[in-house]
C-alpha positions as a Markdown table, in Angstrom:
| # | Residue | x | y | z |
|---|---|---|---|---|
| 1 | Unk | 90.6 | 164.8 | 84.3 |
| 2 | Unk | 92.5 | 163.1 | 87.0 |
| 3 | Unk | 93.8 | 159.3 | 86.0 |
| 4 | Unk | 95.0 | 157.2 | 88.8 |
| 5 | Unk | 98.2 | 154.6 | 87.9 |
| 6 | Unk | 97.5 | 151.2 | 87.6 |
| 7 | Unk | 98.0 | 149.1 | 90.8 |
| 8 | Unk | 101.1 | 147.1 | 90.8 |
| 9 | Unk | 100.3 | 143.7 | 91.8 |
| 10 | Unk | 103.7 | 142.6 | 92.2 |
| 11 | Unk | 106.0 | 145.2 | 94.3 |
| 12 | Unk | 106.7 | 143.9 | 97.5 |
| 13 | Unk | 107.4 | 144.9 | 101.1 |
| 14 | Unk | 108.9 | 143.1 | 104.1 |
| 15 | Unk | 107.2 | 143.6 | 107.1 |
| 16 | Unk | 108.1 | 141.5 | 110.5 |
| 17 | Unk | 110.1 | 138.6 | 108.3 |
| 18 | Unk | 106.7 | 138.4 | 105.8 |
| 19 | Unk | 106.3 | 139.8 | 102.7 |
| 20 | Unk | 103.4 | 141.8 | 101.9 |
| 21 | Unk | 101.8 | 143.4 | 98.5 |
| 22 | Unk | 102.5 | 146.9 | 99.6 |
| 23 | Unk | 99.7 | 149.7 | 99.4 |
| 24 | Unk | 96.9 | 147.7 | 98.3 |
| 25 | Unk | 93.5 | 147.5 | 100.3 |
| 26 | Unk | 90.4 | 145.9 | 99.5 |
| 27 | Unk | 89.2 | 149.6 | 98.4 |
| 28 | Unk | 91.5 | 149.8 | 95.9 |
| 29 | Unk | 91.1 | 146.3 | 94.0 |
| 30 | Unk | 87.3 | 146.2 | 95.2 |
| 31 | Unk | 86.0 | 143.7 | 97.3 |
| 32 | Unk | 84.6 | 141.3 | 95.2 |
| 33 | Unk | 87.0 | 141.8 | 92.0 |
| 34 | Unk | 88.1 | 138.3 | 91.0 |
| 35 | Unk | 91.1 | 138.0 | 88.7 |
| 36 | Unk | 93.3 | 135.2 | 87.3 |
| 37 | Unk | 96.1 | 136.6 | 89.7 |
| 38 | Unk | 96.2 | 134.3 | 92.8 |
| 39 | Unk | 97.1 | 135.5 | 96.0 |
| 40 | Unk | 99.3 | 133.1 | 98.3 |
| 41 | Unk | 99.6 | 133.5 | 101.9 |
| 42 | Unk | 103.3 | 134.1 | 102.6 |
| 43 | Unk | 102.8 | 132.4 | 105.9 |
| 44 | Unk | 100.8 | 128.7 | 104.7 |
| 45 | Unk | 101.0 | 128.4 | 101.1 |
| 46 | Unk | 97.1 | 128.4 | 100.8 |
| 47 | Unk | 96.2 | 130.6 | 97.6 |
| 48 | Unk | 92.8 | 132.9 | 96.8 |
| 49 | Unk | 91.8 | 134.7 | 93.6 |
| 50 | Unk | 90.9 | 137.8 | 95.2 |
| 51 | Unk | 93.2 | 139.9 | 97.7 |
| 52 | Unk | 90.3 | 140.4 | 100.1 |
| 53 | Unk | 89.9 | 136.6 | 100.9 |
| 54 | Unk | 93.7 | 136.6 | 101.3 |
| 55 | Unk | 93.4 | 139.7 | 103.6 |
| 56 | Unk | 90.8 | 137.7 | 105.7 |
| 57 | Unk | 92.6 | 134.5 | 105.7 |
| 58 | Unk | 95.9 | 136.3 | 107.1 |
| 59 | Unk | 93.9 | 136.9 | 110.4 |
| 60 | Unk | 94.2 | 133.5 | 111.7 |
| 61 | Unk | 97.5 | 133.3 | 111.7 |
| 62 | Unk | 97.8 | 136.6 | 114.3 |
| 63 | Unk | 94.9 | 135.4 | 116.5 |
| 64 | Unk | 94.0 | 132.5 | 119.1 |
| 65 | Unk | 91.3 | 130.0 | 118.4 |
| 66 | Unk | 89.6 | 131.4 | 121.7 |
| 67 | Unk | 86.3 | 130.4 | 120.3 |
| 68 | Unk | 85.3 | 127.3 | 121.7 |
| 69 | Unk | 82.0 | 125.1 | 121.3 |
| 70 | Unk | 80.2 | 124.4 | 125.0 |
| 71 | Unk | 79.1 | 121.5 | 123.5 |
| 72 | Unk | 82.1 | 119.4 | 122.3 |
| 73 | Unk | 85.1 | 122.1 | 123.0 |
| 74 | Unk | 86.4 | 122.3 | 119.3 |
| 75 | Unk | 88.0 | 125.6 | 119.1 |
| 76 | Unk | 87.6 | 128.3 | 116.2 |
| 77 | Unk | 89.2 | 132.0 | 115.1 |
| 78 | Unk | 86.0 | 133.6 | 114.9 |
| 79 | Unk | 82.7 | 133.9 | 116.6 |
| 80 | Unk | 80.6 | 133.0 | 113.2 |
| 81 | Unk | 82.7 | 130.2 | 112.8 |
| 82 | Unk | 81.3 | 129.0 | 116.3 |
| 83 | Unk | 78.0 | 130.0 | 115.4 |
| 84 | Unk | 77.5 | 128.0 | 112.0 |
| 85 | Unk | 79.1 | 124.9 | 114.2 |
| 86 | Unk | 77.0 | 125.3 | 117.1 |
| 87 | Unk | 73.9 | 124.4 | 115.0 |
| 88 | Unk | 75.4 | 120.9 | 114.2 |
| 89 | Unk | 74.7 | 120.3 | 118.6 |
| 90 | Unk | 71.2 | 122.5 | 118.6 |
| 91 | Unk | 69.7 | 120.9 | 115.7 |
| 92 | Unk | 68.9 | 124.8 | 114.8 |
| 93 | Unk | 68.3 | 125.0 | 111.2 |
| 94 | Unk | 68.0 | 128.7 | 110.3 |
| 95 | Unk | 68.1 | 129.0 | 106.5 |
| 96 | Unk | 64.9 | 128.3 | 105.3 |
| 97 | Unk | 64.3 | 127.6 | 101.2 |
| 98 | Unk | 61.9 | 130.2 | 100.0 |
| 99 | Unk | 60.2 | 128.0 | 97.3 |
| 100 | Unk | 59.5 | 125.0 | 99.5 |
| 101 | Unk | 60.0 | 126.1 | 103.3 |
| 102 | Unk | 62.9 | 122.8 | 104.0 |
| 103 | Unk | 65.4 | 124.5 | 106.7 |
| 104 | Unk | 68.9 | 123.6 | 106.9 |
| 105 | Unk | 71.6 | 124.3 | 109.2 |
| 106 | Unk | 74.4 | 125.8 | 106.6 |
| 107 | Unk | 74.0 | 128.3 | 103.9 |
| 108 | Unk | 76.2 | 125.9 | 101.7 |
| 109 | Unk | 73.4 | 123.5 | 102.2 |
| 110 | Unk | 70.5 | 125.1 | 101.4 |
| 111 | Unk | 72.5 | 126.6 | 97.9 |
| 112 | Unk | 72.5 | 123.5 | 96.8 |
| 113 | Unk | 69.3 | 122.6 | 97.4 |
| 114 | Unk | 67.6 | 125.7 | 96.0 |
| 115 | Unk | 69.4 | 124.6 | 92.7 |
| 116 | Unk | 67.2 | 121.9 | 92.9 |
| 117 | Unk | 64.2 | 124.1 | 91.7 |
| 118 | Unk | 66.2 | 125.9 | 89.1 |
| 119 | Unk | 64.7 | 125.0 | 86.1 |
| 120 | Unk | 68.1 | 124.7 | 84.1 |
| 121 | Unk | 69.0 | 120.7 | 83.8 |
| 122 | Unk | 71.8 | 120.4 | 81.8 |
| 123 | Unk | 72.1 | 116.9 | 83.2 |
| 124 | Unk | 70.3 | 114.6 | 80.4 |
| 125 | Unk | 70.3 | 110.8 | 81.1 |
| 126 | Unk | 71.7 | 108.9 | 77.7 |
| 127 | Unk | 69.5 | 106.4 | 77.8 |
| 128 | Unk | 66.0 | 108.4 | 78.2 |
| 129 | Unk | 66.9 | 111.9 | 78.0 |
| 130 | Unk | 65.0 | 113.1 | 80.9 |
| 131 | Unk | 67.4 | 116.0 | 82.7 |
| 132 | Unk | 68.4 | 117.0 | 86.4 |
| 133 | Unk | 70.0 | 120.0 | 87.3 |
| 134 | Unk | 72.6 | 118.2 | 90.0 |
| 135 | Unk | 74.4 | 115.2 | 88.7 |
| 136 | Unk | 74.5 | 113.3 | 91.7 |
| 137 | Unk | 70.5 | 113.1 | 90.6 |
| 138 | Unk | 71.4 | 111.9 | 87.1 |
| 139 | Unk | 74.0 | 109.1 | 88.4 |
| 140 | Unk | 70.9 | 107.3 | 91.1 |
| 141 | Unk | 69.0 | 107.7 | 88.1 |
| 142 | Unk | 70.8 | 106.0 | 86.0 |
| 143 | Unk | 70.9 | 103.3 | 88.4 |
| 144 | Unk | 67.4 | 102.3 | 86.8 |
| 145 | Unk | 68.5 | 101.7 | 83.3 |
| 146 | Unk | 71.0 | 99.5 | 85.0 |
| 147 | Unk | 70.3 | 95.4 | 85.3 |
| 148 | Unk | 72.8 | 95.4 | 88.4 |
| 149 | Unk | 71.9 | 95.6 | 92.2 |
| 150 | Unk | 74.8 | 96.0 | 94.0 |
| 151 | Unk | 73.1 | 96.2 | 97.2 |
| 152 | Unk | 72.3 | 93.1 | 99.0 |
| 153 | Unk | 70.2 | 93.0 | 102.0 |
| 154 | Unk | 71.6 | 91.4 | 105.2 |
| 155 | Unk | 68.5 | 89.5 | 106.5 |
| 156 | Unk | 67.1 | 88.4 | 103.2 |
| 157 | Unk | 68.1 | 87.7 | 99.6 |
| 158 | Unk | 66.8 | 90.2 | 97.7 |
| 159 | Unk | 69.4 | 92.7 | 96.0 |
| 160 | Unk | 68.7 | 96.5 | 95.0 |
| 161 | Unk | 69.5 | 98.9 | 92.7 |
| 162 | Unk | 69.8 | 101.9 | 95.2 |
């Protein structure tokens, strides 16, 4: 049966002034291995715990930002980039929630909000025990168990909680 040798994550080669971990690929460590190694961009500093996000990351420092928005001319490395921003001017919102139909313009955004109908809460108010699943919920919440109102309103002189 054929064995392969283990990779060795730290032998080093100097290409072009930069130093690179030599013969390792994103086939060989698989794409979405994560590891308590970190790999640090010999160029910035800026670390990742898998070699692929390192290998992606490296990319911007050989290319122009010769993406650039029509709308308010920030520039980006890649198209995608561009993309995602240009829905902050179009007011698209393409990523719809599946269990309630709300769209939302980032993927990030609509992550979070889906955890919003997990039905894990491990966020339990001390005072009543009733749980939320985020704890930004939790801390307005809390707010109710509270005598203070910190917010004052500018035309009259009532105060509020939230």
């Amino acid at each position: 049966m054929f064995e392969e040798e283990p990779l060795d994550l730290t032998t080093k080669s100097s290409e072009a002034g930069s130093c690179y971990y030599n013969q390792i690929n994103e086939v060989q460590i698989g794409n979405n291995l994560s590891t308590t190694a970190t790999f640090n961009c010999e160029i910035c500093g800026k670390s990742y715990n898998k070699l692929s996000s390192l290998t992606v990351h490296r990319t911007i420092h050989n290319k122009s930002r010769n993406f650039v928005c029509e709308y308010c001319n920030k520039a980006f490395y890649f198209k995608a980039e561009l993309k995602r921003h240009t829905f902050i001017h179009t007011g698209e919102k393409p990523f719809v929630c599946k269990y309630c139909s709300k769209c939302f313009n980032q993927s990030s955004n609509l992550y979070v909000h889906i955890q919003r109908h997990n039905e894990e809460k491990p966020f339990v108010c001390n005072f009543c025990d009733k749980a939320f699943n985020q704890s930004s919920d939790l801390i307005i919440h809390s707010l109710i168990h509270n005598e203070e109102r910190p917010y004052n309103c500018s035309n009259c002189d009532r105060s509020f909680k939230r």
